[in-house]
C-alpha positions in Angstrom: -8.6 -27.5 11.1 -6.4 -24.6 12.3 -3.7 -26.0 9.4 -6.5 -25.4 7.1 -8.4 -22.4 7.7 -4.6 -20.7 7.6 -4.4 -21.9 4.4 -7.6 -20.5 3.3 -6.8 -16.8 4.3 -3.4 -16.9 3.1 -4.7 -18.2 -0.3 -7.1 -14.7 -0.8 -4.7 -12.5 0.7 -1.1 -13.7 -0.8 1.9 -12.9 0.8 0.3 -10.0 3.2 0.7 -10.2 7.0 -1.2 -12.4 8.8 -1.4 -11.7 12.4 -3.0 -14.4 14.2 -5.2 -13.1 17.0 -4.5 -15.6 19.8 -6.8 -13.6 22.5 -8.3 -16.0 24.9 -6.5 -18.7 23.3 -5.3 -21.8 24.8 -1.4 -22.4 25.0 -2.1 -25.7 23.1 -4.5 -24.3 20.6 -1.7 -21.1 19.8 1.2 -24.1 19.6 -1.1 -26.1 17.0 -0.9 -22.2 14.9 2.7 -22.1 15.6 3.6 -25.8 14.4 2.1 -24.5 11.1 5.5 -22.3 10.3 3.6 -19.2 11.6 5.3 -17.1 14.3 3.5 -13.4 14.4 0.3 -13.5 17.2 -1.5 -10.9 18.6 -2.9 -10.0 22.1 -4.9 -7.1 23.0 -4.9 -7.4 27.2 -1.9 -7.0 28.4 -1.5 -9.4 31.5 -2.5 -12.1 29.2 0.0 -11.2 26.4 2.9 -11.6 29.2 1.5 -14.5 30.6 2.2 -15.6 27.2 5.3 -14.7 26.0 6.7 -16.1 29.6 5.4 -19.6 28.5 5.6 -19.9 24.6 8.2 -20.3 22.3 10.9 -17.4 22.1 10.8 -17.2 18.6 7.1 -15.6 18.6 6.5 -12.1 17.4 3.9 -10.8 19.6 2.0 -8.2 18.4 0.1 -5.5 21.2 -2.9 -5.0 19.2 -5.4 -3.9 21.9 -6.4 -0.5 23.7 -2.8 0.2 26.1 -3.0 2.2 28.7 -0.1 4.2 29.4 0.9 2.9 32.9 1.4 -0.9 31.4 3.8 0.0 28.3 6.6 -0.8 30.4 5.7 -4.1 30.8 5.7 -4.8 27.0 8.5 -2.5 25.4 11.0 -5.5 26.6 9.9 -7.8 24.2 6.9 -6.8 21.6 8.0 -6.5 18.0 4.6 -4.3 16.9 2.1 -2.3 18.8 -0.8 -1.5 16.7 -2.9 0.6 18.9 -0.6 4.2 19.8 -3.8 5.7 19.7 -2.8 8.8 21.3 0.2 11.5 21.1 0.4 11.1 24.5 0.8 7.5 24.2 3.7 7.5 22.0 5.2 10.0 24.3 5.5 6.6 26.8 6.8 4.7 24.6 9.2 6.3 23.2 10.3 7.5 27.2 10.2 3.4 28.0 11.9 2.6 25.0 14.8 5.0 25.6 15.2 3.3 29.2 15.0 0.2 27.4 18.2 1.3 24.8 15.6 0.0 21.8 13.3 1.3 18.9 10.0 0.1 19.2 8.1 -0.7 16.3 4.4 1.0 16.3 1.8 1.9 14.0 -0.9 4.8 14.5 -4.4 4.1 15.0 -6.9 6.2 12.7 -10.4 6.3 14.1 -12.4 5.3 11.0 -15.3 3.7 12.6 -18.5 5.3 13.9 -18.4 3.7 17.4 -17.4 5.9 19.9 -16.2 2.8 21.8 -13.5 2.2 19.4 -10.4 4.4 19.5 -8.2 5.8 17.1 -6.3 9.3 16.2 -7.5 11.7 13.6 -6.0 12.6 10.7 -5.0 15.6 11.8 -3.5 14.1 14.8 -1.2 11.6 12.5 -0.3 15.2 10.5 1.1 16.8 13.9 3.0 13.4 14.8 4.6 13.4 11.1 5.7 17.1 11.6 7.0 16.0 14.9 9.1 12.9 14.6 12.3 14.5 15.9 10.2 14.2 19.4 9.9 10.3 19.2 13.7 9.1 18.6 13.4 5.8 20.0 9.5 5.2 18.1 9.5 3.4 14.3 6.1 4.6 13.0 5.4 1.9 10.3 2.6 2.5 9.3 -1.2 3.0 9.9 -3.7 0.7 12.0 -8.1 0.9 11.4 -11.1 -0.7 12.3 -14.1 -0.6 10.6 -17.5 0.1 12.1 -19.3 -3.4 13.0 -21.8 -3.0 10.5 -23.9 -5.5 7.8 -23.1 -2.9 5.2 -20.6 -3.7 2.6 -20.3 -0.5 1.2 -20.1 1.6 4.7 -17.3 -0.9 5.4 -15.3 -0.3 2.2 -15.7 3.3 2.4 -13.9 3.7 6.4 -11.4 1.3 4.8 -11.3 3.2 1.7 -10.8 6.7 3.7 -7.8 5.3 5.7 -5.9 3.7 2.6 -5.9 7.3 0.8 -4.3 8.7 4.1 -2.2 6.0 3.9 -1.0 6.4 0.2 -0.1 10.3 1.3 1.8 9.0 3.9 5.0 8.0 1.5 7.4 6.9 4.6 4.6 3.7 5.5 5.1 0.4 4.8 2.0 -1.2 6.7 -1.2 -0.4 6.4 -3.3 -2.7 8.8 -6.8 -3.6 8.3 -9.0 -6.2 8.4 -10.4 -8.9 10.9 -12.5 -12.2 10.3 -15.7 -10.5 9.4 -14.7 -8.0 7.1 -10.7 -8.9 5.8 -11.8 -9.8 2.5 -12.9 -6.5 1.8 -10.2 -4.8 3.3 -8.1 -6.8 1.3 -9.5 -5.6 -1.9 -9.0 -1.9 -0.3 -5.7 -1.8 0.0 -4.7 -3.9 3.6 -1.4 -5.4 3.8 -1.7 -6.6 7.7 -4.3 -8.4 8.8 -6.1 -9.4 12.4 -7.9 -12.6 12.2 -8.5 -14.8 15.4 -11.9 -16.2 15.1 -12.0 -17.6 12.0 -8.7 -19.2 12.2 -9.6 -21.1 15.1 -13.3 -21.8 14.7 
């Protein structure tokens, strides 16, 4: 069923990213995604994510997609090939300090607050401007590109129009390459908004 349900999503979004969310996964049930050909998971805790990377193949590309706090990026920076949630300046401040001890670049994207939720994070778009006109800062950080969530709502159209909102700051952001949206419950719409990354964890292994 995994097999198939991969093949589902990859045949309404194309060639865009699939990140498989692996959360609360088994080690057998993330091998059965693995033996499929695909190789980029993510984790959002990040005990579990290490746990995981100790014990699964070598060739994954793990993926940090949950709220990190700033005291556990050292664990991570090692290792991870994207984190998706630098939802703060001061964030990215750590991992660019880590990632200079480490002697690597560290692949991140910025996460925009586009939902209504005041339990979901994110940066403004102001926020993202100050970072832009401030790169020299982060020498050992490879912004790539822009990470959003949508509010959890029934509504279509409120959903479209968060998703909407982020692709136009990320079309006036010309140095990006991804722009990550989209989860089981709403990736077909950000598909048809713009999304070239996508989360999906549920419905892959339902």
């Amino acid at each position: 069923m995994i097999s198939q349900n991969i093949y589902k999503i990859k045949k309404i979004i194309g060639p865009k990213k699939l990140i498989i969310v692996s959360k609360k996964r088994s080690h057998d049930e993330i091998l059965d995604a693995y033996n499929t050909g695909h190789r980029d998971f993510g984790e959002n805790k990040v005990q579990e994510l290490i746990k995981k990377y100790e014990k699964l193949p070598k060739d994954i590309k793990w993926h940090m997609i949950g709220h990190l706090q700033k005291n556990k990026v050292k664990y991570i920076i090692p290792f991870i090939h994207l984190i998706h949630s630098v939802d703060s300046i001061e964030l990215l401040n750590k991992i660019n300090t880590i990632s200079e001890k480490e002697k690597k670049i560290t692949n991140c994207l910025i996460q925009i607050k586009i939902a209504q939720e005041q339990s979901k994070f994110g940066m403004t778009k102001s926020n993202l401007e100050v970072i832009k006109n401030n790169m020299n800062k982060f020498p050992f950080v490879k912004i790539k590109g822009l990470m959003g969530m949508a509010t959890a709502s029934s509504s279509e159209k409120q959903i479209k129009n968060e998703f909407d909102y982020l692709n136009k700051i990320y079309l006036n952001s010309t140095n990006f390459k991804i722009l990550c949206m989209g989860m089981s419950q709403d990736y077909k719409i950000a598909n048809k908004c713009g999304s070239n990354m996508f989360r999906i964890g549920s419905y892959v292994f339902k």
